[in-house]
N, C-alpha and C positions, 0 to 999 in steps of 0.2 A: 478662473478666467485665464483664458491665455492670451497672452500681449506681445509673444513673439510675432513679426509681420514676415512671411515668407511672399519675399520680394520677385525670388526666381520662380514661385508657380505662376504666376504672370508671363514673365519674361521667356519662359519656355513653351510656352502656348502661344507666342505674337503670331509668327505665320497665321496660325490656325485661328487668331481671332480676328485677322487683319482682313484674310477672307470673307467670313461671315460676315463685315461690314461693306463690303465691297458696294451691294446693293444701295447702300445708303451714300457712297462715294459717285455711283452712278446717276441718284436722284439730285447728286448734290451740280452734278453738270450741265441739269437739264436748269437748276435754279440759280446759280451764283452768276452766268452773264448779265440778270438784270442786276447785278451787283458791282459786278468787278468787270475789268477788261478781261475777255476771251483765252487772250495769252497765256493768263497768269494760273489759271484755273491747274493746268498741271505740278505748276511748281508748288501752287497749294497742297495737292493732293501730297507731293514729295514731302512735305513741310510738316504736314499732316502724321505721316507713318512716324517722321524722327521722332518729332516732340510725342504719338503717342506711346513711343518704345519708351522715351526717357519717364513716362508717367505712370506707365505697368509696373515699373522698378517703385514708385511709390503708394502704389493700392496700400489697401490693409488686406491682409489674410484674413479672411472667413471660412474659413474650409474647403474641403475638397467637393461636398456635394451639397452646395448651398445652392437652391435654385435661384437665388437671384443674383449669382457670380455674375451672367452675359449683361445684367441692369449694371452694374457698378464699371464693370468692362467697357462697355458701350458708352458710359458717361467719360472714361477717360480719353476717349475717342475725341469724344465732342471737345472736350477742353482741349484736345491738342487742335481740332480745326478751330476753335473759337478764336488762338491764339493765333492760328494763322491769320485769320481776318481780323485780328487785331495790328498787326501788321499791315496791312493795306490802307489804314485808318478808320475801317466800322468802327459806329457806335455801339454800343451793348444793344441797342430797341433795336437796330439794323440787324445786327447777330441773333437775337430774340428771333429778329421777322423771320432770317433766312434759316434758320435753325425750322423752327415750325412749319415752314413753307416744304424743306425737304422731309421731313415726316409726314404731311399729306402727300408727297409726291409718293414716298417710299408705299403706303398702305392704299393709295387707290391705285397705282399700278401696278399691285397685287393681282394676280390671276386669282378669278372667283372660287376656283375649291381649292385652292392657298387660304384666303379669307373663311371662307366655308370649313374648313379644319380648324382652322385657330378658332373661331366661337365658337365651336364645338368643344373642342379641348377646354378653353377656359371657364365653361359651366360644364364641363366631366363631373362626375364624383369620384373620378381619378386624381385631378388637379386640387379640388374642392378637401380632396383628406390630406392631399401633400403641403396645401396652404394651411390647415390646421395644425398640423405638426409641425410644419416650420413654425407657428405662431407661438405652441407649445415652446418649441424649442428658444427661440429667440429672445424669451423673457429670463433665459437662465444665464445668457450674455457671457456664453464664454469666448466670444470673440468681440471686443470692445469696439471694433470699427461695423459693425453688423446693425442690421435693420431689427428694430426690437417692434413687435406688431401683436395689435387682437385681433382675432378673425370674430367677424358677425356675422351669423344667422341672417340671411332675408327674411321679410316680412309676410313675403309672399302675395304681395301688392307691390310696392314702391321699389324694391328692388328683389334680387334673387342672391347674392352674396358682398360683404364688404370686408374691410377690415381697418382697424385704424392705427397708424401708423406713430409709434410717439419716440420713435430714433429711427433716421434714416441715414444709413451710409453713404447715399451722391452727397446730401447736403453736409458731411461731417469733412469728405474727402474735398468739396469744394472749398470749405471754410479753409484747410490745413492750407490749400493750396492758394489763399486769397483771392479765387474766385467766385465768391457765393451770392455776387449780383446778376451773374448768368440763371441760377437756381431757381428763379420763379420762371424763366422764360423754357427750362428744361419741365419746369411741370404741366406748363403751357400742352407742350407735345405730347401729350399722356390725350389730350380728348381728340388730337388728331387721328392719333393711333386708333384711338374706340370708337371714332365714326367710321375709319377704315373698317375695320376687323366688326362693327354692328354689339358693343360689348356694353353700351349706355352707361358709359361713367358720368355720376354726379359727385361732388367734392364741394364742401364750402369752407373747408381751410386746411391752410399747409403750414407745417414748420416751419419754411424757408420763407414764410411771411408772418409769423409769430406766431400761428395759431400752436392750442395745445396738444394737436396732432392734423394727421394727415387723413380725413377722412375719407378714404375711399368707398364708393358705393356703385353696384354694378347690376344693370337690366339686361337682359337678353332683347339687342333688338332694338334699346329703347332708345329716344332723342338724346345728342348729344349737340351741347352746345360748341360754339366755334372756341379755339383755345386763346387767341387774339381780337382786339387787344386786350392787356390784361385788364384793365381799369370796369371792363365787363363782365368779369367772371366773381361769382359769390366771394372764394376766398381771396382776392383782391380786395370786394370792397370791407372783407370783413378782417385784414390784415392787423397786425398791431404795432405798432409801433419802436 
C-alpha cells in the first residue's frame, strides 16, 4: 500500500484543471443570481479558484492514471465554491439545490453530439474493459484514499452495466475535510448528469447515507429519475442511520 500523498501532482495541474471547469463556472452564472446578488457572483468565482488551489494541496494521491483522478478533482472544486456560498450565508439544502441546478445546466446545454459521444463512450467495450480493470485493480488498495469497486455484468434487461462501490474517495476526502453533509447532495448530481448524457442510472443506496455500498446501475437510454429533493430518491429513503 502506498500512503505517501503527492500533494504537488495536483498542484501542478491547477491551470489545466481550473480550465476544464470553466464550463461549470459558466453554468454556475446563469444559476447563482436566483441566489445571490449579481455583484458578488465574480468574487465568488475569485474565491472559488483560491480555496480550490488550497484543497488540491490536500487530495490524496491515486495515481498517475487513475480514471477517476477528474471525479475527485472536480469534487474539490465544489467544496471550494460550496465554501464560497457558505460565506454569503446558504444553507447546505440551498448549496445541495444550487449545486444540482448547475449540473442540469452544465449537461442540457451540452451540444447534442457532445452528449451523443459521451453515451456512446460510456457503454464502449473500450470504457466497459477499463472499468473492469480498474475494479480489478482497486480491490488491491494500494492507494488508501482510492475508490475500491465491483463492476457488474448487466442483466440484459434492467440494466446494461453497474458496479458497486464499497470505498469512495469524494466521500473519504469530504469526511477528512469536515465536509460530508454536502455528500448526499454531490450524489444527488450523478442523475442529473445521466438524464443529460441518456445513461439511466438507477441507485438505491450510497455510502454517504450508510448504505453498504454505492450501487450504481446503468441503461442505455433509460428513465432517470430527478436527483432532488432527496427525501424522493430510493437511497434516501433507504439511508441508515
Amino acid at each position: 500500500m502506498k500512503t505517501n500523498e503527492n500533494s504537488s501532482y495536483y498542484l501542478d495541474r491547477m491551470e489545466a484543471y481550473w480550465k476544464k471547469y470553466r464550463r461549470m463556472l459558466k453554468s454556475s452564472y446563469r444559476v447563482l443570481p436566483r441566489y445571490v446578488d449579481a455583484s458578488e457572483i465574480e468574487t465568488i468565482a475569485e474565491e472559488t479558484k483560491a480555496e480550490f488551489e488550497m484543497l488540491l494541496g490536500q487530495l490524496p494521491y491515486i495515481g498517475d492514471k487513475n480514471m477517476l483522478t477528474w471525479n475527485l478533482v472536480g469534487t474539490a472544486m465544489g467544496l471550494a465554491f460550496f465554501r464560497a456560498l457558505e460565506r454569503r450565508g446558504l444553507t447546505v439544502e440551498t448549496i445541495g439545490k444550487v449545486i444540482n441546478e448547475i449540473y442540469i445546466d452544465v449537461f442540457t446545454s451540452m451540444p447534442w453530439f457532445v452528449k451523443r459521444f459521451l453515451r456512446w463512450y460510456i457503454f464502449s467495450r473500450y470504457r466497459q474493459k477499463k472499468l473492469r480493470a480498474f475494479a480489478v485493480e482497486s480491490k488491491l488498495k494500494e492507494y488508501p484514499g482510492n475508490w475500491v469497486m465491483e463492476y457488474v455484468a448487466g442483466d440484459g434487461v434492467n440494466f446494461d452495466f453497474g458496479y458497486n462501490c464499497t470505498q469512495c474517495a469524494i466521500l473519504m476526502f469530504f469526511q477528512k475535510m469536515g465536509a460530508e453533509k454536502y455528500v448526499p447532495y454531490l450524489c444527488a448530481t450523478d442523475y442529473g448528469a445521466s438524464r443529460g448524457v441518456g445513461t439511466g442510472l438507477q441507485r438505491t443506496m450510497t455510502l454517504a447515507l450508510g448504505g453498504e455500498c454505492c450501487d450504481f446501475r446503468f441503461k442505455k437510454n433509460g428513465p432517470v429519475r430527478s436527483g432532488l429533493p432527496l427525501d424522493d430518491l430510493p437511497e434516501y429513503r433507504n439511508r441508515k442511520s
